[in-house]
N, C-alpha and C positions, 0 to 999 in steps of 0.2 A: 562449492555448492552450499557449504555448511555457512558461510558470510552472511546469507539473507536472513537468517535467524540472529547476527550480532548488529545486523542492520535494523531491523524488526526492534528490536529492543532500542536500539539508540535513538530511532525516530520514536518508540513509543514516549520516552522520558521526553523527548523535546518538542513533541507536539499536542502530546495528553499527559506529563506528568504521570507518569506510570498509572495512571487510571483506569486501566485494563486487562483481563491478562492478554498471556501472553500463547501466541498461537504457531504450530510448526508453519515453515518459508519450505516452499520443495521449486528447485527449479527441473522443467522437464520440457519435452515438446508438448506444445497446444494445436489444436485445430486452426485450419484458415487462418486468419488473421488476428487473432487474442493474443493479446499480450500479457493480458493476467487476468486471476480468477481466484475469489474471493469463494469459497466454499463452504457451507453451513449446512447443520442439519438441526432440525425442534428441539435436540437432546443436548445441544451446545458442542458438537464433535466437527470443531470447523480447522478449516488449512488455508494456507494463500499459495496461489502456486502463479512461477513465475515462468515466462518465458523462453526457455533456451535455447529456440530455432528460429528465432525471428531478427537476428544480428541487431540486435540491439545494445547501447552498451554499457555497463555495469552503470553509469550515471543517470542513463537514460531508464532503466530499470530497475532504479533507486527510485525515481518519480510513479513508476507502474507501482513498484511497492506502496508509495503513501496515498496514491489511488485506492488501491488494495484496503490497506487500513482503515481508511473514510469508511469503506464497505463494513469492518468488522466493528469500529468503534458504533456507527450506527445498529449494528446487529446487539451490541452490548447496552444501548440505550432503550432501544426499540423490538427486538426479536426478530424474529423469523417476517412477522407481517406486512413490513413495508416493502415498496418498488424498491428495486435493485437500485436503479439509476434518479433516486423520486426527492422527496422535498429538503426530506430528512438527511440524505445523503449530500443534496447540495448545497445545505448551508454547515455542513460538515466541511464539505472539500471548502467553501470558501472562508471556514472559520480556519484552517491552516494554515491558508493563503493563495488559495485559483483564484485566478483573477476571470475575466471576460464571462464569455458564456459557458456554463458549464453542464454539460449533458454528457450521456454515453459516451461521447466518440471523444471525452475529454479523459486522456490519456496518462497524463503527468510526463512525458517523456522529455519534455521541453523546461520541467518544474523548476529542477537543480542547475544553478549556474555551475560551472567549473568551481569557482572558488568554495560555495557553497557545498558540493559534493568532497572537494578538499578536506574541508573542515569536519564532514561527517567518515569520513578516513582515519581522520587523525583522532578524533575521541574511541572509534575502534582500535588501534593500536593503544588506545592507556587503558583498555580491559583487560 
Protein backbone atom coordinates (compact mmCIF):
# COMPACT_ATOMS: atom_id res chain seq x y z
CA UNK A 1 0.00 0.00 0.00
CA UNK A 2 2.69 2.19 1.32
CA UNK A 3 4.62 1.94 -2.62
CA UNK A 4 2.22 4.71 -3.96
CA UNK A 5 3.67 7.23 -1.90
CA UNK A 6 7.60 6.14 -3.18
CA UNK A 7 5.87 6.18 -6.56
CA UNK A 8 4.27 9.57 -5.92
CA UNK A 9 7.53 10.91 -5.32
CA UNK A 10 9.45 9.37 -8.18
CA UNK A 11 7.07 10.56 -10.81
CA UNK A 12 6.98 13.89 -9.06
CA UNK A 13 11.07 14.43 -9.63
CA UNK A 14 10.49 13.13 -13.31
CA UNK A 15 7.68 14.73 -14.51
CA UNK A 16 7.68 18.30 -12.39
CA UNK A 17 11.11 18.21 -10.95
CA UNK A 18 10.07 18.31 -7.54
CA UNK A 19 8.12 21.33 -7.97
CA UNK A 20 5.50 20.46 -5.68
CA UNK A 21 4.69 19.03 -2.65
CA UNK A 22 4.21 16.20 -1.85
CA UNK A 23 0.83 14.62 -1.00
CA UNK A 24 -0.44 11.10 0.91
CA UNK A 25 -1.29 7.96 -1.99
CA UNK A 26 -4.16 5.74 0.03
CA UNK A 27 -5.08 2.77 -1.92
CA UNK A 28 -8.67 1.69 -1.02
CA UNK A 29 -12.04 0.57 -2.58
CA UNK A 30 -13.80 3.25 -4.81
CA UNK A 31 -17.25 3.50 -6.00
CA UNK A 32 -18.55 2.09 -9.39
CA UNK A 33 -16.05 2.46 -11.77
CA UNK A 34 -13.26 5.18 -10.38
CA UNK A 35 -10.18 4.31 -10.56
CA UNK A 36 -8.76 7.23 -8.94
CA UNK A 37 -9.51 10.41 -7.11
CA UNK A 38 -7.72 13.33 -6.70
CA UNK A 39 -9.04 14.95 -3.55
CA UNK A 40 -8.85 18.68 -2.26
CA UNK A 41 -10.05 20.85 -0.01
CA UNK A 42 -9.69 25.43 -0.17
CA UNK A 43 -7.28 24.73 2.89
CA UNK A 44 -4.79 22.79 0.79
CA UNK A 45 -5.66 19.13 2.94
CA UNK A 46 -5.62 17.03 -0.32
CA UNK A 47 -4.89 12.93 -0.95
CA UNK A 48 -4.90 10.77 -4.09
CA UNK A 49 -6.45 7.86 -3.62
CA UNK A 50 -6.03 4.77 -5.61
CA UNK A 51 -8.06 2.01 -6.68
CA UNK A 52 -7.80 -1.43 -4.94
CA UNK A 53 -10.94 -3.19 -6.32
CA UNK A 54 -10.98 -2.70 -9.76
CA UNK A 55 -7.99 -5.43 -10.78
CA UNK A 56 -6.00 -3.32 -12.16
CA UNK A 57 -2.47 -3.71 -12.27
CA UNK A 58 0.37 -2.04 -10.30
CA UNK A 59 1.60 -0.61 -14.00
CA UNK A 60 -1.73 0.23 -14.91
CA UNK A 61 -2.13 2.16 -11.68
CA UNK A 62 1.03 3.82 -11.87
CA UNK A 63 -0.70 5.62 -15.04
CA UNK A 64 -4.07 6.29 -12.70
CA UNK A 65 -1.50 7.67 -10.44
CA UNK A 66 0.07 10.46 -12.94
CA UNK A 67 -3.49 11.08 -14.03
CA UNK A 68 -4.08 11.78 -10.38
CA UNK A 69 -1.05 14.06 -10.32
CA UNK A 70 -2.03 16.31 -13.45
CA UNK A 71 -5.18 16.84 -11.09
CA UNK A 72 -2.90 18.12 -7.93
CA UNK A 73 -0.05 19.72 -9.97
CA UNK A 74 -3.00 21.90 -11.59
CA UNK A 75 -4.61 22.30 -8.04
CA UNK A 76 -0.85 23.84 -7.15
CA UNK A 77 -0.86 26.20 -10.10
CA UNK A 78 -4.42 27.16 -10.22
CA UNK A 79 -6.45 26.28 -6.75
CA UNK A 80 -9.47 25.00 -5.95
CA UNK A 81 -11.29 27.02 -9.03
CA UNK A 82 -10.93 25.24 -12.12
CA UNK A 83 -12.88 22.04 -13.90
CA UNK A 84 -11.78 18.91 -12.68
CA UNK A 85 -11.36 17.56 -16.16
CA UNK A 86 -11.02 21.44 -17.98
CA UNK A 87 -8.21 23.25 -19.75
CA UNK A 88 -5.77 23.53 -17.23
CA UNK A 89 -5.76 20.00 -16.61
CA UNK A 90 -5.42 19.08 -20.18
CA UNK A 91 -2.52 20.82 -21.25
CA UNK A 92 -1.12 19.41 -18.10
CA UNK A 93 -1.68 15.76 -18.88
CA UNK A 94 -0.44 16.50 -22.31
CA UNK A 95 2.64 18.41 -21.09
CA UNK A 96 3.70 14.91 -19.51
CA UNK A 97 3.01 13.10 -22.44
CA UNK A 98 -1.09 11.97 -23.27
CA UNK A 99 -1.17 11.74 -26.30
CA UNK A 100 -4.81 11.83 -28.46
CA UNK A 101 -7.96 13.11 -26.98
CA UNK A 102 -7.71 13.77 -23.74
CA UNK A 103 -10.99 14.21 -21.53
CA UNK A 104 -12.46 12.53 -18.28
CA UNK A 105 -12.59 8.99 -19.47
CA UNK A 106 -8.72 9.51 -20.24
CA UNK A 107 -7.51 7.08 -17.64
CA UNK A 108 -3.60 6.82 -17.80
CA UNK A 109 -4.03 2.90 -17.50
CA UNK A 110 -2.57 2.36 -20.95
CA UNK A 111 0.26 5.43 -20.03
CA UNK A 112 3.37 3.15 -18.99
CA UNK A 113 4.80 0.62 -21.30
CA UNK A 114 6.34 -2.40 -19.50
CA UNK A 115 9.68 -1.24 -19.98
CA UNK A 116 8.76 2.18 -18.86
CA UNK A 117 7.08 0.97 -15.63
CA UNK A 118 10.37 -1.24 -15.34
CA UNK A 119 12.49 1.59 -15.13
CA UNK A 120 10.23 3.38 -12.66
CA UNK A 121 10.86 0.14 -10.26
CA UNK A 122 14.22 0.12 -10.45
CA UNK A 123 14.80 4.00 -9.32
CA UNK A 124 12.49 2.90 -6.36
CA UNK A 125 14.73 0.17 -5.24
CA UNK A 126 17.85 2.83 -5.13
CA UNK A 127 15.74 4.77 -2.46
Amino acid sequence: MYIWNYVFNILLQKYWDTAYRTVPVFSKDLEDEMLGSFQCTPHGFNAILLAQNQGLSDRQLMGVLLHEMCHHAVFEQYGIEVEPHGAEWIVEMRRVGFNGEINGQTDGIDFFSEPEYCEILELMEEK
